[in-house]
C-alpha positions in Angstrom: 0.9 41.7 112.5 2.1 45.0 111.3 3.0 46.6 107.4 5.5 49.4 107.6 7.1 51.6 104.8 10.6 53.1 105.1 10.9 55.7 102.3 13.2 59.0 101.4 13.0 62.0 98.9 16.5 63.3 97.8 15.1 66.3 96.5 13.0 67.6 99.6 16.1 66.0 101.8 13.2 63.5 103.3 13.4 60.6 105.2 10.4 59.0 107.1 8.7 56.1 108.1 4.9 55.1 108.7 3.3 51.7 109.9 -0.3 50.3 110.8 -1.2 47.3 112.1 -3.6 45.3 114.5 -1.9 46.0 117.8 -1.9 48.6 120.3 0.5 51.9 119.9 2.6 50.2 116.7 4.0 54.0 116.5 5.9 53.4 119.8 7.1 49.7 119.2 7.9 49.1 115.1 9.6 52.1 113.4 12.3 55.0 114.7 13.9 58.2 113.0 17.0 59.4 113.2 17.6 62.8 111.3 21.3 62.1 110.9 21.2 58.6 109.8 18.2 57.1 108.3 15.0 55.3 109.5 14.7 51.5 110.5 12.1 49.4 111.6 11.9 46.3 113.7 8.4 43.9 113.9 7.0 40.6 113.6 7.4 39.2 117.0 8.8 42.8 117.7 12.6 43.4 119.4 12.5 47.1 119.8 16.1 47.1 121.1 16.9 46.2 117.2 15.8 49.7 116.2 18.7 51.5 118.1 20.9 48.6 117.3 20.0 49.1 113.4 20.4 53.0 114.1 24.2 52.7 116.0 25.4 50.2 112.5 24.2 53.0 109.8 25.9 56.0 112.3 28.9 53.7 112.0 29.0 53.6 108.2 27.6 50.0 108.1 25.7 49.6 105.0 21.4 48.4 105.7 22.1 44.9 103.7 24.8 44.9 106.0 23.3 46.3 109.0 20.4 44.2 108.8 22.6 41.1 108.6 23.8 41.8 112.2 20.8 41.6 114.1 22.0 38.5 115.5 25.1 39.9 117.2 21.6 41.6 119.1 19.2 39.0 119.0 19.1 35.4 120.0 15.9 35.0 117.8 16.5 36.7 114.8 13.9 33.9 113.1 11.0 35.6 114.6 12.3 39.2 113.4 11.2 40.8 110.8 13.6 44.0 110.4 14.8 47.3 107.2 16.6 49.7 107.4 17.3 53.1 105.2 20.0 55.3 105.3 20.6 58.5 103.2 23.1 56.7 100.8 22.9 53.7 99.7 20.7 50.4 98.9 17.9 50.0 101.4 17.6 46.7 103.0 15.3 44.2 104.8 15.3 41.0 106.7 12.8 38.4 107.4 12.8 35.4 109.6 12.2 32.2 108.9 9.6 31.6 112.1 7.9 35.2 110.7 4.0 34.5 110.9 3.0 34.4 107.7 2.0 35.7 105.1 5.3 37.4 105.8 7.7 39.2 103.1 9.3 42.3 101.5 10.2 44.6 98.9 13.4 46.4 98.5 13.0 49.4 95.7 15.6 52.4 94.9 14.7 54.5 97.8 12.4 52.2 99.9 11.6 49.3 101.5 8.1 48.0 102.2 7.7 45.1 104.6 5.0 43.3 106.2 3.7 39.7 107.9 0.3 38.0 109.0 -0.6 40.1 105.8 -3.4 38.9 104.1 -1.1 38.0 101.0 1.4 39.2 99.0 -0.8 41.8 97.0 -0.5 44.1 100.5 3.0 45.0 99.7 2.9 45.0 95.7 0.0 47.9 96.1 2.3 50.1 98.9 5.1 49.9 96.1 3.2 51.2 93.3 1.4 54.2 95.8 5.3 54.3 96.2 5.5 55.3 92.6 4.0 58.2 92.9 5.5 60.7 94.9 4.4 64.2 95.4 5.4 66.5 92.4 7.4 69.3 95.1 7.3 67.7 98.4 7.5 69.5 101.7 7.6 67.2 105.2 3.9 67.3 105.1 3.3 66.3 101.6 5.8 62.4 102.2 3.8 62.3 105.1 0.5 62.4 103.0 2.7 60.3 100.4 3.6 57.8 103.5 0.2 57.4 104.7 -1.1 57.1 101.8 0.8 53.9 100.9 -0.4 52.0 104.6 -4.0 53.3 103.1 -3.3 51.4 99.6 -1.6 48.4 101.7 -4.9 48.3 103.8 -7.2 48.7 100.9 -5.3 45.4 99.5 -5.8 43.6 102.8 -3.4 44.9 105.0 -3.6 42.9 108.5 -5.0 39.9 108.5 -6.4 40.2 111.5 -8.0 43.7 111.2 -6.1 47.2 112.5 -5.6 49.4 115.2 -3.2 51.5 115.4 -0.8 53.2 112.9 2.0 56.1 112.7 4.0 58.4 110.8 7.2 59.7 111.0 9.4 62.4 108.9 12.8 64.1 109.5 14.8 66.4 107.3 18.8 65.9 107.4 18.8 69.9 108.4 16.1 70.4 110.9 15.2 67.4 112.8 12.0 65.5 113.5 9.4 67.5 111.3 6.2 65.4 111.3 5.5 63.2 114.0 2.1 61.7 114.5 0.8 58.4 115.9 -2.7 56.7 116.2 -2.5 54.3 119.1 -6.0 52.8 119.3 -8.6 53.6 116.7 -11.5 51.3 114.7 -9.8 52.9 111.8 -6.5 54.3 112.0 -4.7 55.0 108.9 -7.6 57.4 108.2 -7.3 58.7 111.0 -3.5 59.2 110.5 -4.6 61.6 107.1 -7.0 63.6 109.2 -3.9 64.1 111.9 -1.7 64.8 108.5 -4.2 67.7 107.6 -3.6 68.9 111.2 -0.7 69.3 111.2 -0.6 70.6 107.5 -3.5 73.3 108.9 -1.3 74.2 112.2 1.8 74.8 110.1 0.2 77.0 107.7 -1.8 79.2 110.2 1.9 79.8 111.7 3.9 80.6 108.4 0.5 83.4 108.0 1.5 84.9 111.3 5.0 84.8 110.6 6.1 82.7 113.5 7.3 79.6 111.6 8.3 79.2 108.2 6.5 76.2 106.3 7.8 73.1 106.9 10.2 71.7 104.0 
């Protein structure tokens, strides 16, 4: 129902997070932020509660393989969850249940996880990990949250949902300086490209303040 990308750029001091999918508001439900710790995600036959339970193990030092291991301590159902998490340090990790609705998988790399279900195949999270591969050449908060979207917009392009889409968000944080882009498309006939016109927004709004010298730009 949903394909989500948990990514993070040691040289910018990035971390984000950006999903789509064919349900209503995935932005409020699937992925969370925490500046200080790392991003997670929890979907499938979605147990939000997981997200701050994911959030609490990585504050605690608990490595994401490990972190993600635990979600039954939370969950009763854990075979219907699909779940990753991301710290600053370390191995990225994901989980995927056994009762998923498939196609349902993902894809752990160096500094991200992709993860999807009821994808249209396989191919879906292959593409989002070679947009993956390409990361911006000096990136600011804005640029990984063009990078971000444009791997759900390579994910879609494969097949993304199998059912269709509806709604997608992005997420980034810096480790000093908070949430810096947050952006969501609730309910939209095509919302990852709406997401990149929202991107250029807030791209546009951030310059027009570093001209008039009330903000710096974002980084």
């Amino acid at each position: 129902m949903t394909y989500t990308v948990l990514a993070r750029d040691r040289r910018g001091g990035l971390i984000g997070a950006a999903t789509a999918s064919r349900s209503l508001a995935v932005g409020n439900a699937v992925i969370a932020v925490d500046p200080r710790v790392g991003a997670v995600a929890s979907q499938a036959w979605t147990n939000r509660t997981l997200r701050g339970f994911l959030l609490e193990r990585l504050r605690a030092g608990v490595a994401a393989a490990d972190a993600v291991e635990m979600i039954g301590e939370q969950d009763d159902r854990p075979d219907l969850r699909q779940v990753a998490a991301l710290a600053w340090e370390g191995a990225p990790a994901a989980f995927t249940g056994a009762q998923t609705s498939g196609w349902a998988g993902h894809l752990v790399l160096a500094d991200a996880v992709v993860a999807g279900n009821l994808l249209t195949d396989a191919e879906v999270l292959r593409a989002m990990a070679t947009e993956l591969s390409s990361p911006p050449a000096e990136p600011d908060a804005v640029d990984f949250a063009r990078h971000l979207v444009a791997v759900l917009a390579r994910g879609e392009q494969a097949g993304g949902d199998l059912r269709g889409k509806q709604s997608a968000a992005v997420l980034v944080a810096r480790a000093e300086g908070g949430i810096v882009v947050d952006l969501r498309v609730d309910d939209h006939p095509d919302p990852v490209a709406e997401l990149a016109r929202l991107v250029e927004l807030r791209a546009a709004d951030a310059a027009d303040l570093s001209r008039s010298g009330a903000l710096p730009p974002p980084r």
